[in-house]
ZAMARGU-4260 file (C-alpha; in steps of 0.2 Angstrom, whole numbers, plus 5000, padded with zeros to 4 digits):
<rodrens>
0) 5733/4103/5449 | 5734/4113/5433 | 5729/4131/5430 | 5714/4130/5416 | 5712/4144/5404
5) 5697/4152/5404 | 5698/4157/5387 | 5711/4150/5372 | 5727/4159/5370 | 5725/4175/5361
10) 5741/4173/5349 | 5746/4187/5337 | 5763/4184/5328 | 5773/4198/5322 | 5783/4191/5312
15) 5786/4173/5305 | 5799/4163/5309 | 5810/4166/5325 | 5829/4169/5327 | 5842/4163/5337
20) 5843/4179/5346 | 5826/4179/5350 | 5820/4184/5369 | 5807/4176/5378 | 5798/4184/5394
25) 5780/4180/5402 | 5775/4193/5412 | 5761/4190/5425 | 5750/4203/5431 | 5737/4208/5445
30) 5729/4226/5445 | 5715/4233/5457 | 5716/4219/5467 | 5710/4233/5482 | 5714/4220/5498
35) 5704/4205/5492 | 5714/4195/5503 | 5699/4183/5504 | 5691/4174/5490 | 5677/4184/5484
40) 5660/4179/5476 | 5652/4182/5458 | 5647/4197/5465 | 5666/4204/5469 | 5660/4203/5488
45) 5666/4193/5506 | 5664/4176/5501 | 5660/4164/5516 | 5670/4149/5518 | 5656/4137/5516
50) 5653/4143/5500 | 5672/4141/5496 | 5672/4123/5499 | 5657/4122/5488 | 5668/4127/5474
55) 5657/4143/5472 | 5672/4157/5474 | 5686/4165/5465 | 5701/4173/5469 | 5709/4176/5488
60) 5727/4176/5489 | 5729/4157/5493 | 5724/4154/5476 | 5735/4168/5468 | 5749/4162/5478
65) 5746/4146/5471 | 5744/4151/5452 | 5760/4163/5453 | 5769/4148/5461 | 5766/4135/5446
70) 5764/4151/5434 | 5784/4155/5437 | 5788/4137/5435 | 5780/4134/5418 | 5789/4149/5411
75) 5805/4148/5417 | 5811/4168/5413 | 5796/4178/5422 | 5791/4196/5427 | 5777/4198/5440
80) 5772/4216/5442 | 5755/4225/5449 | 5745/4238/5439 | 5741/4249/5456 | 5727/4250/5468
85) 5732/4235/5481 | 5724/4247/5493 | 5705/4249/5501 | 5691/4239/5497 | 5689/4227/5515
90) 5692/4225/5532 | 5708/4222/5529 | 5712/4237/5525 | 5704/4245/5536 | 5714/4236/5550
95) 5730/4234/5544 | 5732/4247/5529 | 5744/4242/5517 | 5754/4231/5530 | 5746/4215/5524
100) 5747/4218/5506 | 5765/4222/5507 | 5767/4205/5516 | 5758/4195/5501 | 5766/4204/5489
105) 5786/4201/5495 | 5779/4184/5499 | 5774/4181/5482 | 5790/4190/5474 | 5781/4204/5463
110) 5794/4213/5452 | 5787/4229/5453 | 5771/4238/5455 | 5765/4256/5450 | 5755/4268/5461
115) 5735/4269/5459 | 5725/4283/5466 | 5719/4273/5478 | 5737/4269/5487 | 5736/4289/5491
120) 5717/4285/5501 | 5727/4288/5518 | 5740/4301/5514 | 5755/4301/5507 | 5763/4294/5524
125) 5752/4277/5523 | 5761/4274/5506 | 5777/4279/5511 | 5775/4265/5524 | 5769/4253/5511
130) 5785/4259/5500 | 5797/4255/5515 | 5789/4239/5517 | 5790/4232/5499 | 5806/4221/5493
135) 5802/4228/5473 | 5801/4245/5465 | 5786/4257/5467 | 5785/4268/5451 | 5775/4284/5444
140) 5781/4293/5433 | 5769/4307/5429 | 5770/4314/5446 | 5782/4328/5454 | 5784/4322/5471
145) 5800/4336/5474 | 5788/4344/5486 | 5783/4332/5494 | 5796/4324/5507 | 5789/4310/5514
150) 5789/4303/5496 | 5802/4312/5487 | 5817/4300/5481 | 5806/4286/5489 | 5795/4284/5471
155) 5805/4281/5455 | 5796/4285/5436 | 5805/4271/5433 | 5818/4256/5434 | 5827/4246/5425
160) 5828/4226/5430 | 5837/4211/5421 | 5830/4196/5418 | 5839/4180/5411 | 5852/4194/5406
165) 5843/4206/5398 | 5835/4223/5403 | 5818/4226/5406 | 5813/4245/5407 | 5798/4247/5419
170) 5787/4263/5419 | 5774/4267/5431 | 5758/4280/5427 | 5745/4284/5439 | 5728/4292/5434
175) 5731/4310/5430 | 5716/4316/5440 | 5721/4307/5457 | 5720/4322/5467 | 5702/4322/5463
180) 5700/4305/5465 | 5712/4301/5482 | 5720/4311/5496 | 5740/4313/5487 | 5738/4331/5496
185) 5744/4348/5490 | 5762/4342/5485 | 5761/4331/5473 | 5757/4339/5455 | 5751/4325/5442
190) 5757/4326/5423 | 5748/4321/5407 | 5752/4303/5405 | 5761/4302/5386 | 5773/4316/5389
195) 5779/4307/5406 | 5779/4289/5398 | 5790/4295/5382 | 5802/4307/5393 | 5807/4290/5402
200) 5807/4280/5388 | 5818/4292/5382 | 5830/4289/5397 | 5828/4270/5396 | 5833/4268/5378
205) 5848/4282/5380 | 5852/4270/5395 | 5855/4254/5382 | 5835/4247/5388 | 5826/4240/5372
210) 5812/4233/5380 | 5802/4243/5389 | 5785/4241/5400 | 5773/4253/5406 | 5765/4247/5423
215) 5749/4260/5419 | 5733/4266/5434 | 5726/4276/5423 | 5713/4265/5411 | 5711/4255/5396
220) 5706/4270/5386 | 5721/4281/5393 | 5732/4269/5387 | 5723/4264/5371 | 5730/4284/5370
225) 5746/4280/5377 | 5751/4266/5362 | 5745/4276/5349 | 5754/4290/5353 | 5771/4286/5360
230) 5785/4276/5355 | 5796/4263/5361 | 5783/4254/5373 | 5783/4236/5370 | 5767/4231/5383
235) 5754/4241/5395 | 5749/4231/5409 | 5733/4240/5414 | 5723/4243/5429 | 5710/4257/5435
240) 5695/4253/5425 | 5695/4235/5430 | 5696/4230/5411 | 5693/4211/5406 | 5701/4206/5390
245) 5701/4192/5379 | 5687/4181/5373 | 5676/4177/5385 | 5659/4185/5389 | 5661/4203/5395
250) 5680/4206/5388 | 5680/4221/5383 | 5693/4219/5368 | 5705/4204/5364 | 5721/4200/5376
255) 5732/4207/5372 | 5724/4221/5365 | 5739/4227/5348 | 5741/4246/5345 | 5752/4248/5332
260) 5767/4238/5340 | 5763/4240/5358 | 5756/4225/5366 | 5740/4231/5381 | 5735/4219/5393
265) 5723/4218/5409 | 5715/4206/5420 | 5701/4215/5427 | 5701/4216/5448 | 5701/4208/5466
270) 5715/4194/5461 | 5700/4185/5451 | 5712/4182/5436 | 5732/4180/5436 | 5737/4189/5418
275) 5749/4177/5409 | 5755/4187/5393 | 5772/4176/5384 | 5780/4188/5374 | 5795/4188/5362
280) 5806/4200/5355 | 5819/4200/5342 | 5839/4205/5345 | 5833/4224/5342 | 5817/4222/5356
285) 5806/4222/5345 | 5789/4215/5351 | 5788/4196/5337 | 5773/4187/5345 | 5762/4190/5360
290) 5749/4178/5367 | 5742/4172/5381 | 5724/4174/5394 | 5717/4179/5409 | 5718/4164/5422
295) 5702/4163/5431 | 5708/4161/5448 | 5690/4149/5452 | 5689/4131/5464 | 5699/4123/5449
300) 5715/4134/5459 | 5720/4125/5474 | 5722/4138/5489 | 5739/4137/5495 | 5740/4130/5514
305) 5752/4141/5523 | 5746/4158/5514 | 5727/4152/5519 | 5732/4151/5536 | 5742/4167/5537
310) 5726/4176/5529 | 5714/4165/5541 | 5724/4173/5557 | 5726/4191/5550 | 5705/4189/5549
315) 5703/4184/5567 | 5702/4203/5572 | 5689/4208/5559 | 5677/4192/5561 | 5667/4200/5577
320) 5664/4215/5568 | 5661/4207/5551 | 5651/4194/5556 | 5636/4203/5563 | 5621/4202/5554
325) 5614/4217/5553 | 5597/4214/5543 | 5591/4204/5527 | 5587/4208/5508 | 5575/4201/5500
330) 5583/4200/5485 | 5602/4206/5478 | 5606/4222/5480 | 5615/4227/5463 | 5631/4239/5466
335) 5640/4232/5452 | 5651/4246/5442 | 5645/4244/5426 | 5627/4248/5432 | 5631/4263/5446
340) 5641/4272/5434 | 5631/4274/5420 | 5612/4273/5428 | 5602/4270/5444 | 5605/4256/5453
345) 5596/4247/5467 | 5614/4251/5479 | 5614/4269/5473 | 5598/4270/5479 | 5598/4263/5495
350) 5612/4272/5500 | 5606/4289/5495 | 5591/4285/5503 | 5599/4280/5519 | 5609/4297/5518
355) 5595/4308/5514 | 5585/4298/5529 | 5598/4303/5543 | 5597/4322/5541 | 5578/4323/5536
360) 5576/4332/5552 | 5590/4345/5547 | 5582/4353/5532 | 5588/4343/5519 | 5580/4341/5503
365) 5591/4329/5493 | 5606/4316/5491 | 5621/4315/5480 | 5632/4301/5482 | 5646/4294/5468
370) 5643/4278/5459 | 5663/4275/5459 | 5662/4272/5481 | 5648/4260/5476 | 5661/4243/5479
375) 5651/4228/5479 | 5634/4220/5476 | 5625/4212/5492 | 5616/4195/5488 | 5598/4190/5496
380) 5597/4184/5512 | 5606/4188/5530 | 5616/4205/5527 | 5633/4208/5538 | 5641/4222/5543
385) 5656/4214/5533 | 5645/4215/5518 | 5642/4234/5521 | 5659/4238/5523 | 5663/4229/5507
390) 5651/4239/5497 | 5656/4255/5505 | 5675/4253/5512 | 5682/4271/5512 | 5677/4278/5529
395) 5668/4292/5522 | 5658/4302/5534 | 5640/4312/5530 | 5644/4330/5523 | 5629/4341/5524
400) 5628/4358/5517 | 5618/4370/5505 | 5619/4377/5489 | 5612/4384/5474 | 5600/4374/5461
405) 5612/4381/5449 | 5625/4371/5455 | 5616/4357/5458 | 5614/4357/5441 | 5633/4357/5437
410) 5637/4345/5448 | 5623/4333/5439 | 5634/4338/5424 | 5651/4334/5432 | 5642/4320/5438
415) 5636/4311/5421 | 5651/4321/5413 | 5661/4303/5409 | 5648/4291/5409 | 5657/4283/5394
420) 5672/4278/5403 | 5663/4274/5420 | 5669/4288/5429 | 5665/4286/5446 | 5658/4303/5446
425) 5642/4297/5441 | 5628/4302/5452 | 5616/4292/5462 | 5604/4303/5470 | 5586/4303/5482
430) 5574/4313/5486 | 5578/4321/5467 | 5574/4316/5450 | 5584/4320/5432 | 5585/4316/5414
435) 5602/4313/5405 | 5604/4312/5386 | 5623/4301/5387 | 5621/4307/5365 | 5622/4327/5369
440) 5637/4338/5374 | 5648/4336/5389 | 5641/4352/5400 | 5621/4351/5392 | 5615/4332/5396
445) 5607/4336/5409 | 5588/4340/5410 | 5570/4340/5419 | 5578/4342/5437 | 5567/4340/5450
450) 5567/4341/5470 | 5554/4333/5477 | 5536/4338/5466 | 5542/4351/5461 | 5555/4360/5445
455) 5573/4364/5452 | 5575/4383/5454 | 5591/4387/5449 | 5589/4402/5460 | 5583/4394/5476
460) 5594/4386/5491 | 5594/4368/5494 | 5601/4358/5509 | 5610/4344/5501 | 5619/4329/5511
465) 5636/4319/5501 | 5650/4311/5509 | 5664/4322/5513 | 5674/4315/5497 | 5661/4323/5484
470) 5657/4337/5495 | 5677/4343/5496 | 5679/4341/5478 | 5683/4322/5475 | 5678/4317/5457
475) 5677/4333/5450 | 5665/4339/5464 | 5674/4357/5465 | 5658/4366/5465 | 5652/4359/5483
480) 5671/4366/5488 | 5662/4384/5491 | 5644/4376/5499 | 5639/4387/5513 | 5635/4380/5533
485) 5647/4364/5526 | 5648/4352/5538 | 5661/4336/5534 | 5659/4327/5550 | 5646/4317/5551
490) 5643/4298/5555 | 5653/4283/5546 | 5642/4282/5529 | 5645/4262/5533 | 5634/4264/5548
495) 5622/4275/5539 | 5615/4263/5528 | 5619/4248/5540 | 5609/4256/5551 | 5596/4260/5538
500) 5592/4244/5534 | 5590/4235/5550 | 5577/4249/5553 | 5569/4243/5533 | 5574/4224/5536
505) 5567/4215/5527 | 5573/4228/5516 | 5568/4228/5496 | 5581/4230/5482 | 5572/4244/5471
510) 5576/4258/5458 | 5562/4270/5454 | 5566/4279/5438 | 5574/4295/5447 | 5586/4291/5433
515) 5580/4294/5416 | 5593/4289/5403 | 5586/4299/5385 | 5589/4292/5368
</rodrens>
């Protein structure tokens, strides 16, 4: 069996002609493959095996193991590294935290990997366990962990490893803002991400490294920023905004993406592509050619027998809970990112609506839920609980509390304040309606608020229900922090809309136009 390409090699050479000193690495790369141990569907959900012997799914890790297998064979001199966030996203998680993907990743021999906010979901101790457990390097370097001791000396900005007898510099960067986006806690303090990278390629290249590669959580723009503004970095390997490049439909630029002389790749999320970038460089490190693609990871991948059994057995555990069906759709149930970040969506809404309908009883007027813990889309027919969990994997409980219309209002604008770079802050909302003009100012794009019938008073006092993320600051949530008669502790927001739609089943995929989305 043969990987197929899903595009043609992106090829960019440098320079013409090579020399007899020249240096030749491919580096493979996974990012936000968030515990997709299983091969999903084209919706980026639990994909059941019937369908997987139909040839209808994509990824699992019995077909990454596979890829990476003949990958490392075809190129001879490899580096296999992780752009962040193997954590959350399934049952897996759930069960085993990041014991399984610890297992899959020493198993598959990754190189290094770099920290994504979601690997801090569960604290710092789950990560430190994860670090333990890993046979590679865990890096960040924009992060001062000296107060923190369970992870102090345990995460390094960065390391040096030799390959075919040469040293290759790795970086790590982790999204600046992951305090509002995880749960690092109060001791770890986050840095901006182009002073940290330069201060350790500084190091590397006092140090003799030439060839140096940032292992970077923090988003294809971020390191757009990154390229352009540092020097010495020969590759990005990205992750965080789950970024396609290359030339097939819905790439978002070409693979690898050049700024200036700094080579940025990214193979989008959930092991659905294995990132295959060959690159050269010259006696001095400089970067000479760099080509290569995405490899879709579809039926054409032959799932590796011993790791699909491994996965098969970890599942036993999860099936009974997964399993049950729960309801049915009548048609899909669109929770896809691009969508829930920027406008209403049919998930958004039935989860808000599913919130709002719990606590109608407790004086409640309205619901704000984040776009960003919208996971998965739900296709028509039977819905499982697994399906749920999929969508809405973070074990986030029902906040309730009140506050003003005025700060309903600024968290609207929080909320649509990065609607460009599908920040996950985006609001999906019921019982409420809004206009937003994406062409106006950060802080004034929000307009026509209204609670039920009637204009929001800025002046007046709403109940409001969230998840306990959003309502104790999570995506730049801080104004809820201060909400009066809070109350975080509310059911499993899993079981909220599971729930709500075995009470609506057959329920109806629907959006309303609470979202208005101005010229």
């Amino acid at each position: 069996m043969s990987l197929r390409l899903l595009t043609g090699a992106a090829a960019l050479a440098l320079t013409a002609g090579t020399a007899s000193a020249d240096y030749a690495i491919t580096i493979l790369h996974t990012n936000d493959f968030h515990s997709r141990f299983e091969p999903i569907s084209k919706y980026d959900s639990t994909c059941g095996e019937e369908d997987n012997a139909a040839g209808e799914c994509f990824g699992g890790s019995p077909r990454l193991q596979t890829a990476i297998t003949e990958a490392k064979e075809r190129a001879g001199n490899y580096l296999l590294v992780d752009g962040g966030d193997q954590f959350q996203g399934t049952l897996f998680y759930t069960y085993y935290k990041g014991k399984l993907a610890a297992e899959m990743m020493n198993q598959m021999g990754y190189d290094a990997m770099t920290v994504g906010n979601h690997e801090f979901d569960d604290g710092p101790e789950v990560l430190r366990g994860f670090v333990d457990s890993v046979d590679f390097p865990v890096l960040m370097s924009n992060a001062d962990l000296s107060a923190e001791e369970l992870l102090k000396g345990e995460i390094q900005k960065s390391t040096i490893i030799e390959k075919d007898g040469e040293k290759i510099g790795l970086i790590g960067l982790t999204p600046v803002d992951t305090d509002e986006l995880s749960s690092p806690g109060k001791n770890v303090v986050f840095t901006d991400p182009v002073d940290s990278v330069q201060a350790e390629v500084d190091k590397l290249t006092e140090e003799g490294v030439n060839k140096i590669v940032v292992l970077s959580h923090s988003g294809y723009h971020t390191d757009l920023r990154v390229a352009e503004e540092t020097t010495g970095v020969d590759v990005i390997v990205g992750g965080h905004s789950n970024t396609l490049l290359g030339d097939m439909d819905g790439a978002e630029g070409p693979y690898p993406t050049m700024v200036k002389d700094t080579a940025i790749v990214s193979a989008y999320a959930y092991g659905k592509f294995l990132g295959e970038l060959n690159v050269t460089f010259d006696d001095d490190g400089n970067v000479t050619e760099a080509s290569g693609a995405p490899l879709i990871m579809d039926a054409a991948v032959t799932e590796d027998a011993a790791t699909k059994e491994r996965i098969s057995e970890a599942a036993e555990p999860l099936d009974e809970i997964r399993n049950k069906v729960i309801g049915e759709s009548t048609a899909e149930i669109v929770g896809s990112r691009d969508m829930c970040r920027a406008e209403e969506c049919p998930m958004g809404n039935l989860v808000a609506d599913a919130m709002l309908d719990r606590v109608k009883d407790q004086g409640v007027d309205i619901a704000i839920t984040n776009g960003g813990g919208l996971r998965a889309s739900i296709d028509a027919g039977d819905v499982t609980m697994g399906e749920v969990l999929t969508v809405l994997p973070f074990q986030n409980t029902l906040s309730t509390f009140q506050v003003t219309g005025a700060v309903i209002k600024e968290a609207l604008e929080n909320g649509v304040s990065q609607m460009e770079e599908g920040g996950g802050r985006f609001p999906q909302v019921s019982g409420m309606s809004f206009t937003v003009t994406p062409s106006a100012e950060v802080g004034s794009r929000i307009s026509d608020v209204m609670v039920g019938e009637a204009a929001l008073d800025e002046g007046a006092t709403y109940g409001v229900v969230s998840n306990n993320f959003v309502r104790n600051g999570g995506d730049g949530y801080a104004m809820f922090t201060t909400a009066e008669n809070a109350y975080d502790f509310g059911p499993d927001l899993a079981d909220v809309a599971a729930e709500f739609i075995a009470a609506k089943t057959p329920y109806e995929p629907y959006t309303d136009g609470r979202i208005t989305i101005a010229e």
